[in-house]
MMTF fields as JSON, N, C-alpha, C and O atoms, coordinates in Angstrom:
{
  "mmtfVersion": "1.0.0",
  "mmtfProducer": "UNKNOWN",
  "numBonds": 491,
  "numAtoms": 492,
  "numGroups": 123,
  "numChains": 1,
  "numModels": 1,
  "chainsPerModel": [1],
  "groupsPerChain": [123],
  "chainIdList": ["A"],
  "bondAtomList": [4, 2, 8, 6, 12, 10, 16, 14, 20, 18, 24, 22, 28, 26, 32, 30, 36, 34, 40, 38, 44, 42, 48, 46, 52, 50, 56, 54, 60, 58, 64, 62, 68, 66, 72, 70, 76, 74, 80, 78, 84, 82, 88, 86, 92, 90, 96, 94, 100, 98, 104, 102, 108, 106, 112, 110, 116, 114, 120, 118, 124, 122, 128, 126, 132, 130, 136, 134, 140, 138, 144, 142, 148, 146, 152, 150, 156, 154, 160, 158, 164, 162, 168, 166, 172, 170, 176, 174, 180, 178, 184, 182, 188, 186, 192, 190, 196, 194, 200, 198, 204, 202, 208, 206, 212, 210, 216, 214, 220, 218, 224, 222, 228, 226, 232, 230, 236, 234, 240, 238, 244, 242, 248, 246, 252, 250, 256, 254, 260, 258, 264, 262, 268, 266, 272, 270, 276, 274, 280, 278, 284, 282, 288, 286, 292, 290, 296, 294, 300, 298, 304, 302, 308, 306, 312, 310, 316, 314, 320, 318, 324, 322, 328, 326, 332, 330, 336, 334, 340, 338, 344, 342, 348, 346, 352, 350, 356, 354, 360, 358, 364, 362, 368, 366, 372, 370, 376, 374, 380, 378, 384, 382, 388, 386, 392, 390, 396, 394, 400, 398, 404, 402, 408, 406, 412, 410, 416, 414, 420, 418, 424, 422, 428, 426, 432, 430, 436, 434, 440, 438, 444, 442, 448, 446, 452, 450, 456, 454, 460, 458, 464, 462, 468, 466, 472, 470, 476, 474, 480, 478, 484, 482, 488, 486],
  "bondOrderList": [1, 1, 1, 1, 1, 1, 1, 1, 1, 1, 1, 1, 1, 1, 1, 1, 1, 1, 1, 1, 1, 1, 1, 1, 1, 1, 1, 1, 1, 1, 1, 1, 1, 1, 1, 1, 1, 1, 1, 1, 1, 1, 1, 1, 1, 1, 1, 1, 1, 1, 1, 1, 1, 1, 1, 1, 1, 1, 1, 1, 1, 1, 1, 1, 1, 1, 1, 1, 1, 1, 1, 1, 1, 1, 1, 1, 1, 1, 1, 1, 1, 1, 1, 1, 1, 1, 1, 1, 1, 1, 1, 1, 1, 1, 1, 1, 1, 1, 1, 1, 1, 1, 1, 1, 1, 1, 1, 1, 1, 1, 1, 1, 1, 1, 1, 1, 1, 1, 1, 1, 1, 1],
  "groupList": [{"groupName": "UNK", "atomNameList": ["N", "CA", "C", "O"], "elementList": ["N", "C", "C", "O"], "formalChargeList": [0, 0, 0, 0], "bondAtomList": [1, 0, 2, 1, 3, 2], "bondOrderList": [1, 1, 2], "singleLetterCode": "X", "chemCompType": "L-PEPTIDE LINKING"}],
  "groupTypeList": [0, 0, 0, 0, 0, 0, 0, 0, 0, 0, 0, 0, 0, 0, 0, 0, 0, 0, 0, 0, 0, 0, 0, 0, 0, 0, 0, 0, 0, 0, 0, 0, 0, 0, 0, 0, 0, 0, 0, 0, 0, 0, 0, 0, 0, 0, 0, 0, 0, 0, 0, 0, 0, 0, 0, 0, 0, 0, 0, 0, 0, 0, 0, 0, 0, 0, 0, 0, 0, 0, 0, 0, 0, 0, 0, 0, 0, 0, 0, 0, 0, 0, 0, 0, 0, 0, 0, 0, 0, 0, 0, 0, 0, 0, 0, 0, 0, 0, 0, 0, 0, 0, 0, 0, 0, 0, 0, 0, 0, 0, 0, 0, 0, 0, 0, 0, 0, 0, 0, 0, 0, 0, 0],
  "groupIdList": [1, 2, 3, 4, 5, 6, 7, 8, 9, 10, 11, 12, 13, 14, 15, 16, 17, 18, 19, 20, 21, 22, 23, 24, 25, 26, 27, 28, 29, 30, 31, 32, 33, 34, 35, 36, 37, 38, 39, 40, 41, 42, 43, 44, 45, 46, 47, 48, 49, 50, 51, 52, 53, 54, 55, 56, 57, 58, 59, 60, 61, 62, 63, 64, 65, 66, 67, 68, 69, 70, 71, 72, 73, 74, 75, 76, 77, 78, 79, 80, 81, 82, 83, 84, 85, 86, 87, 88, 89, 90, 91, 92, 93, 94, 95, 96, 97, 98, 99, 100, 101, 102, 103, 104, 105, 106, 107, 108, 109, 110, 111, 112, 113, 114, 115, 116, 117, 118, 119, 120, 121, 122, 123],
  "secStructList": [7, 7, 7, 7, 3, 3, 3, 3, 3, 3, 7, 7, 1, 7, 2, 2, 2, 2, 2, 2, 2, 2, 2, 6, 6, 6, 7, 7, 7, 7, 3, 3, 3, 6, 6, 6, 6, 3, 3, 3, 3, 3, 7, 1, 1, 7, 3, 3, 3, 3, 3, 1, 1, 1, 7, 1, 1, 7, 3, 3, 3, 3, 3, 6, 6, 7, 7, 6, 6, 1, 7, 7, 7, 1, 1, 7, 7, 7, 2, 2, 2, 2, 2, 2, 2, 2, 2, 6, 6, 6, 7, 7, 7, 1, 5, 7, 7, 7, 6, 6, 1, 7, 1, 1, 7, 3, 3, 3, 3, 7, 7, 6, 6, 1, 7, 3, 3, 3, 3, 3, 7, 7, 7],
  "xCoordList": [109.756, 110.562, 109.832, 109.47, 109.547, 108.768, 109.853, 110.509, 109.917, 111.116, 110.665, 111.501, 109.267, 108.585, 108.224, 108.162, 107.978, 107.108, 108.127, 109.196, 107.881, 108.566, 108.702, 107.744, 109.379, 109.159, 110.217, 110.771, 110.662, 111.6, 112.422, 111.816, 113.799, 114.279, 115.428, 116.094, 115.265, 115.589, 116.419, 115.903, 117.699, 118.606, 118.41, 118.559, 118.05, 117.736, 118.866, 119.63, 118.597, 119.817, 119.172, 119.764, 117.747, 117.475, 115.907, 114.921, 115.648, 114.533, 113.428, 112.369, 113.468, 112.51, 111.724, 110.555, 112.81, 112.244, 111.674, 110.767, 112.131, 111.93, 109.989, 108.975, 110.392, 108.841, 107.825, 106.755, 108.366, 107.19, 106.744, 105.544, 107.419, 107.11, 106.523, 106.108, 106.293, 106.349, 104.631, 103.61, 104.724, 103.115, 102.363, 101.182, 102.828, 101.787, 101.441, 100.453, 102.178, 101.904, 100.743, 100.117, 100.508, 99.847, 100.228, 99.593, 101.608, 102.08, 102.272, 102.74, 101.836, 101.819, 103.379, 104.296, 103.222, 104.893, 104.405, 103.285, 104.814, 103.866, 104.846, 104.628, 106.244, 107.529, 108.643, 108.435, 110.092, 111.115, 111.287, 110.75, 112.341, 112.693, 113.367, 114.598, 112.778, 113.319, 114.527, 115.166, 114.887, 115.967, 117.517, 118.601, 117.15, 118.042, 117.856, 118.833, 117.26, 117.834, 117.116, 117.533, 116.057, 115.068, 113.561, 113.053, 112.875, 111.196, 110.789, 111.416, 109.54, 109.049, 107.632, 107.104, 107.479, 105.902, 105.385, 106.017, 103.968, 102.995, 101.854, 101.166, 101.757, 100.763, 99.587, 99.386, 98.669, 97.607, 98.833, 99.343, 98.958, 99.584, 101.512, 102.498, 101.276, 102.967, 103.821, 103.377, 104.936, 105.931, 106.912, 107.339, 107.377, 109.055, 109.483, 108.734, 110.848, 111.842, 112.695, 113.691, 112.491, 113.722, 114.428, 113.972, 115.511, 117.135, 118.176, 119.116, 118.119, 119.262, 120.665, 120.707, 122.134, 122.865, 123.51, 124.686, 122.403, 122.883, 123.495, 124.181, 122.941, 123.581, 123.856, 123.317, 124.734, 124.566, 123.533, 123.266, 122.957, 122.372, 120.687, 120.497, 119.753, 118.738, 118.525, 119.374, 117.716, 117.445, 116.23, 115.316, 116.072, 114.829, 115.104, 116.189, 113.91, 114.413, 113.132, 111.958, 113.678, 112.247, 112.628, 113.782, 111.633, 111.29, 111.022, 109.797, 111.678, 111.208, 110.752, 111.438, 109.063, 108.84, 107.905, 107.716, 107.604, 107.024, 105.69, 105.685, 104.582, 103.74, 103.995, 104.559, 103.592, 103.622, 103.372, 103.895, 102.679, 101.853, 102.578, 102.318, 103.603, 104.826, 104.228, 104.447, 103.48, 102.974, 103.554, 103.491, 103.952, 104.718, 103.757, 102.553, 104.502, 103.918, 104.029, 105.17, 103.233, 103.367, 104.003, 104.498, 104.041, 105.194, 105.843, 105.221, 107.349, 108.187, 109.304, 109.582, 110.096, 111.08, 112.583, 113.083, 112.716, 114.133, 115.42, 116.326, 115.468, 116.982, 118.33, 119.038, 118.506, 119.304, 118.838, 119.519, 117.459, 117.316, 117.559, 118.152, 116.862, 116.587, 117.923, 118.123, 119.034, 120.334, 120.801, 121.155, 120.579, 120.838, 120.319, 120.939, 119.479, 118.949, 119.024, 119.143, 118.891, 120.155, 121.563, 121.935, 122.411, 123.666, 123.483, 124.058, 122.854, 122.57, 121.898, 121.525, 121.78, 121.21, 122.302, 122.317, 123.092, 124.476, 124.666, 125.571, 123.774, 123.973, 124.905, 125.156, 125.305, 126.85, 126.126, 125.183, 127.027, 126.469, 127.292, 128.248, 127.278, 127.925, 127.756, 128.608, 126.855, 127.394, 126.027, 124.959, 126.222, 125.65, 125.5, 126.281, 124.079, 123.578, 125.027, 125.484, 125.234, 125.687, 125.349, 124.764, 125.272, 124.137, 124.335, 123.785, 125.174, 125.183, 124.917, 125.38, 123.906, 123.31, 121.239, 120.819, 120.41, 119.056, 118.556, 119.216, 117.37, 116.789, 116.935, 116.82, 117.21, 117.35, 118.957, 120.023, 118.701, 119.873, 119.207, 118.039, 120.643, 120.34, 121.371, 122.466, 121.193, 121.922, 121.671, 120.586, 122.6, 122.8, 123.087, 123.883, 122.513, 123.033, 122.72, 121.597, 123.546, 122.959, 122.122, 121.483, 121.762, 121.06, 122.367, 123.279, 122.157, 122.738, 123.147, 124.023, 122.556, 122.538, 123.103, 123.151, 123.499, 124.151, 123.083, 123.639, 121.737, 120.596, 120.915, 121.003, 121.162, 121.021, 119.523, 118.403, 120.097, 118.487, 118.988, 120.044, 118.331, 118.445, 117.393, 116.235, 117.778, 116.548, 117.125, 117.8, 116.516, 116.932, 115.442, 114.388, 115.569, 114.713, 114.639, 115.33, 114.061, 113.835, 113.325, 113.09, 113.325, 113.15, 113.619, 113.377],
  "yCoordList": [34.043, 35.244, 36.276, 35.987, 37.843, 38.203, 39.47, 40.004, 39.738, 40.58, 42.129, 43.022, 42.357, 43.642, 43.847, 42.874, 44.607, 45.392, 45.344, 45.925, 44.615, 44.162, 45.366, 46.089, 45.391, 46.544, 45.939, 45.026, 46.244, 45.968, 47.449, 48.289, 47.712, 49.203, 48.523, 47.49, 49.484, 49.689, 50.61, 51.716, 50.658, 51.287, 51.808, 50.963, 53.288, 53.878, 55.023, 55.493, 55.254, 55.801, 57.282, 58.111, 57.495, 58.617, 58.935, 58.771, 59.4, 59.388, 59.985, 59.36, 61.46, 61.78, 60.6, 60.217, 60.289, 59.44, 58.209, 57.692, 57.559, 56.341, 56.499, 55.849, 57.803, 58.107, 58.137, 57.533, 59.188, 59.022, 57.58, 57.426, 56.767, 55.742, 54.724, 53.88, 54.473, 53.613, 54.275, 53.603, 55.728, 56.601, 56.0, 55.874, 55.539, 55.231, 53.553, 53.018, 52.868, 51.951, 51.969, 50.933, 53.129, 53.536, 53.319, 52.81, 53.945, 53.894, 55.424, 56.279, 55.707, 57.006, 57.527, 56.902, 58.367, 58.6, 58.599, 59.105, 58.078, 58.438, 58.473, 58.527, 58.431, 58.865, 59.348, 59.688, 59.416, 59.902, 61.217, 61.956, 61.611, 62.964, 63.289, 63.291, 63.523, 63.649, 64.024, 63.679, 65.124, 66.071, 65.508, 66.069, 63.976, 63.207, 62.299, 61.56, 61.921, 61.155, 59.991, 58.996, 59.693, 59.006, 59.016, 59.96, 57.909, 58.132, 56.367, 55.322, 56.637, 55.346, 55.719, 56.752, 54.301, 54.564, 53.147, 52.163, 53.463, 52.447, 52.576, 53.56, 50.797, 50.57, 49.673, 48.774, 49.946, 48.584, 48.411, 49.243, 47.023, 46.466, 46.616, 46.818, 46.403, 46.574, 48.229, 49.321, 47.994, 48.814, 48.679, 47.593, 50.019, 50.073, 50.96, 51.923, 51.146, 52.375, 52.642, 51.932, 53.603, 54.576, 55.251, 56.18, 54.848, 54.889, 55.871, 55.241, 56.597, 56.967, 57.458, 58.37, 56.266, 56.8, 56.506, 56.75, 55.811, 54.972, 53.808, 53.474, 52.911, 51.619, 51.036, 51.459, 50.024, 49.538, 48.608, 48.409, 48.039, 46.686, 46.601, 47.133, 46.036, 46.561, 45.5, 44.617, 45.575, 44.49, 44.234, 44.986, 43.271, 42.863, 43.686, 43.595, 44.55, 45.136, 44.781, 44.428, 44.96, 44.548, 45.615, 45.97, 46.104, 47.054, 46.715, 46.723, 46.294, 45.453, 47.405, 48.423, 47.166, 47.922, 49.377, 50.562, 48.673, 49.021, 48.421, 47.209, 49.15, 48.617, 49.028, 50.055, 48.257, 48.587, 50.362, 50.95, 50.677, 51.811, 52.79, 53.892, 52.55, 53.265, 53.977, 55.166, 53.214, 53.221, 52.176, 50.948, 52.853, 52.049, 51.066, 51.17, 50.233, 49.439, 49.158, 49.424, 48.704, 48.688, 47.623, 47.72, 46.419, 45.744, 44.83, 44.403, 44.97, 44.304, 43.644, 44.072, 42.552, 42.174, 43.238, 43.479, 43.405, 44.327, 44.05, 43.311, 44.561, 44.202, 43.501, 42.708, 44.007, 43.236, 41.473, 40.58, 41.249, 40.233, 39.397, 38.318, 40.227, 39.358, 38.76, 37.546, 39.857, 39.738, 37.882, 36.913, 38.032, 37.214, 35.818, 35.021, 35.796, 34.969, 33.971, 32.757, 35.019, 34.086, 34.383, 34.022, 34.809, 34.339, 32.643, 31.849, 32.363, 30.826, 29.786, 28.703, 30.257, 29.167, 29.566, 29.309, 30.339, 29.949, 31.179, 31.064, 32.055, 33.045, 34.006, 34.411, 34.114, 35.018, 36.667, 36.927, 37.576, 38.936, 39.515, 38.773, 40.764, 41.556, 42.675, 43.443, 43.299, 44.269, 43.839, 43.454, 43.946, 44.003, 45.182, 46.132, 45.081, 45.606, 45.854, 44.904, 46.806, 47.237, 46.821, 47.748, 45.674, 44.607, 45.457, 45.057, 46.745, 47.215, 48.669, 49.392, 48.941, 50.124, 49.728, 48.676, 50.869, 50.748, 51.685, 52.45, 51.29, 52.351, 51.827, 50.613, 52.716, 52.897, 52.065, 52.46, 50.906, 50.133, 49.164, 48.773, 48.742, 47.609, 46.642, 46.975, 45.169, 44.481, 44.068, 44.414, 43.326, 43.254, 41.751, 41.326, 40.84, 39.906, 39.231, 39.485, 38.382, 37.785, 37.095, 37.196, 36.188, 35.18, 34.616, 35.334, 32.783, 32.323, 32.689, 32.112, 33.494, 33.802, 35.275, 36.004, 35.512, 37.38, 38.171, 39.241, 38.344, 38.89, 39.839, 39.203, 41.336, 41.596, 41.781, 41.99, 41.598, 41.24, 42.44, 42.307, 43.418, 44.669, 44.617, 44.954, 44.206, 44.795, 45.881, 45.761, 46.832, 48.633, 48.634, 48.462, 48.898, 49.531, 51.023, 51.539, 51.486, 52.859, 53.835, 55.028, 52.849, 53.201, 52.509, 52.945],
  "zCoordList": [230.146, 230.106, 229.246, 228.106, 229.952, 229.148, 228.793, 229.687, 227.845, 227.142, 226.902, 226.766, 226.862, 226.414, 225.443, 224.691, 225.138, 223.663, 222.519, 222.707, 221.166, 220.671, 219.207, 218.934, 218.783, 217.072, 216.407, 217.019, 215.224, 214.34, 214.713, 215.378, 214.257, 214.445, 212.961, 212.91, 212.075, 210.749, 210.462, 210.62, 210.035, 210.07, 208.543, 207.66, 208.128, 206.9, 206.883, 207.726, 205.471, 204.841, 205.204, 205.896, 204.573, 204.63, 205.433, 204.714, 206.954, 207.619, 207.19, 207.244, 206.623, 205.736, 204.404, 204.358, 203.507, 202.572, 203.101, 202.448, 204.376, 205.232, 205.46, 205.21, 206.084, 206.946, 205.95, 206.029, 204.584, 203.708, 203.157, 202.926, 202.985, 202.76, 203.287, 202.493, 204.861, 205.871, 205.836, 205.691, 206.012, 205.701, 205.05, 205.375, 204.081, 202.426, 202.931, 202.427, 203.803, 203.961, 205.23, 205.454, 205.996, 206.871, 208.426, 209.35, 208.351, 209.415, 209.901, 209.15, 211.328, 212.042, 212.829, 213.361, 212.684, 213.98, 214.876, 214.794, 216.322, 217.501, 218.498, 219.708, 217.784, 219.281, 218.457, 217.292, 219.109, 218.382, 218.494, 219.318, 217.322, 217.494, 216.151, 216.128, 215.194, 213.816, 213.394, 212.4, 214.669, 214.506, 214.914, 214.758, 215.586, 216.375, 215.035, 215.159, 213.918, 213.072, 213.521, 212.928, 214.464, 214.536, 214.913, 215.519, 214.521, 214.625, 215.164, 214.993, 215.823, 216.511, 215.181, 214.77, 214.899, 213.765, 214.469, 214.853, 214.474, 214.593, 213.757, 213.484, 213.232, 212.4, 212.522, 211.705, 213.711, 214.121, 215.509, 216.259, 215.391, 216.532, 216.218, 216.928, 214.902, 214.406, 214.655, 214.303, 215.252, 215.967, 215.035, 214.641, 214.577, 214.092, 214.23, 214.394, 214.245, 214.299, 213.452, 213.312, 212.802, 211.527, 212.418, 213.084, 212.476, 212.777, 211.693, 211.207, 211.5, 210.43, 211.344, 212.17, 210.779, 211.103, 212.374, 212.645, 213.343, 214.505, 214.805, 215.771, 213.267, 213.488, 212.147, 211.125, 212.178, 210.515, 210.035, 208.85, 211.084, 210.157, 210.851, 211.945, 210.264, 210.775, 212.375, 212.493, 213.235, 214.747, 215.038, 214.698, 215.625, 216.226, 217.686, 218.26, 218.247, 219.368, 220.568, 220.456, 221.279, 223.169, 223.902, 224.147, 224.236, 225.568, 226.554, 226.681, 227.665, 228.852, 229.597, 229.503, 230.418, 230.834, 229.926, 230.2, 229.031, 227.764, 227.15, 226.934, 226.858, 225.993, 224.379, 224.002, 223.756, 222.216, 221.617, 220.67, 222.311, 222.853, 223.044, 222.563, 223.774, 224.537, 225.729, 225.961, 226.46, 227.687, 228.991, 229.052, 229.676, 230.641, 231.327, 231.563, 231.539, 232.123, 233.597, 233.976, 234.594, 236.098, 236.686, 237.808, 235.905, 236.801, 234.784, 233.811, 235.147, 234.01, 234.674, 235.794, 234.139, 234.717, 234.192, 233.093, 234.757, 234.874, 233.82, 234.204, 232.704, 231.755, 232.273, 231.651, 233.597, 234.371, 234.439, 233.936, 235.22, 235.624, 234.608, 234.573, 233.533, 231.709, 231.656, 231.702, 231.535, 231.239, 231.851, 231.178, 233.47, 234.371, 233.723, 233.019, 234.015, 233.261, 232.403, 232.568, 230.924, 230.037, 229.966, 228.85, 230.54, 231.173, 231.341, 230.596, 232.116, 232.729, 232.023, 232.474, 230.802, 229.793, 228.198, 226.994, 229.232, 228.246, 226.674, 225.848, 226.637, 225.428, 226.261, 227.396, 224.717, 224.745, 224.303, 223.556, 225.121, 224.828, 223.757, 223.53, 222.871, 222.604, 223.071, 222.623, 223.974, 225.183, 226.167, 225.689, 227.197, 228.195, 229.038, 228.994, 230.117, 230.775, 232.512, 233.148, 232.682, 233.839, 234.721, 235.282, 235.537, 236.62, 237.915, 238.941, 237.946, 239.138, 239.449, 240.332, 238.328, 238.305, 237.97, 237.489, 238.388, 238.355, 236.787, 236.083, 236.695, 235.663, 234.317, 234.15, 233.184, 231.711, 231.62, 232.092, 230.907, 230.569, 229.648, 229.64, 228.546, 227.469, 227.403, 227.857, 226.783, 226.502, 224.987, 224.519, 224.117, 222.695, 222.645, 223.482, 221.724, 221.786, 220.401, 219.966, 219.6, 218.138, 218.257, 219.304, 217.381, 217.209, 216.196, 215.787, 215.843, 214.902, 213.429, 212.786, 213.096, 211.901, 211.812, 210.822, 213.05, 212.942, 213.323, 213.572, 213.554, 213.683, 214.769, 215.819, 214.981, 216.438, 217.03, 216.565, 218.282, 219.28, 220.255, 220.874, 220.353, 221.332, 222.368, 222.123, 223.502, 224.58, 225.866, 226.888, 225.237, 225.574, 226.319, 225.707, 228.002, 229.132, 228.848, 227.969, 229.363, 228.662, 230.261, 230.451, 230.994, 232.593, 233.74, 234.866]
}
């Protein structure tokens, strides 16, 4: 099961102070929209996202249809199918993908420990 391009997405109090800091560690902005209260930073191969204000707790997130890069990719398995999938090996959602629509869709789901796991298509 291949899930997509993987980043951390970090729920910060404050995006300016977030960014300067994430900087010093030598991380670039290379997506986002500051003005929306978020930023995509990449550092080498490592992916994260400063969030201010969207969510409470920080997630492990996947881009099905995504390179790290934020370069699409030419063939991905579909958030739906993903969804399908594990449906049938028994994980429980806390929201799911619309299985009867195409395109840009996500599903949400924990891990044991409360962890959210976001995999948001983006096409």
């Amino acid at each position: 099961m291949q899930l997509g391009a993987f980043s951390l997405s970090l729920a910060v109090k404050d995006l300016a102070v977030s960014r300067a800091f994430y900087e010093k560690l030598g991380f670039e902005a290379f997506g986002g929209d500051a003005a929306q209260g978020w930023l995509i930073m990449n550092n080498g191969g490592c992916v994260i996202g400063l969030f201010q204000g969207m969510f409470e707790k920080n997630m492990l997130t996947f881009n099905p249809g995504w390179r790290e890069t934020a370069e699409p990719l030419a063939e991905f398995t579909d958030v739906r199918a993903l969804q399908k999938q594990l449906k049938t090996k028994g994980v429980a959602f806390d929201v799911e993908a619309d299985e009867t629509t195409t395109g840009p869709a996500s599903f949400l789901v924990m891990d044991p420990d409360g962890n959210p796991i976001l995999v948001d298509q983006h096409r």
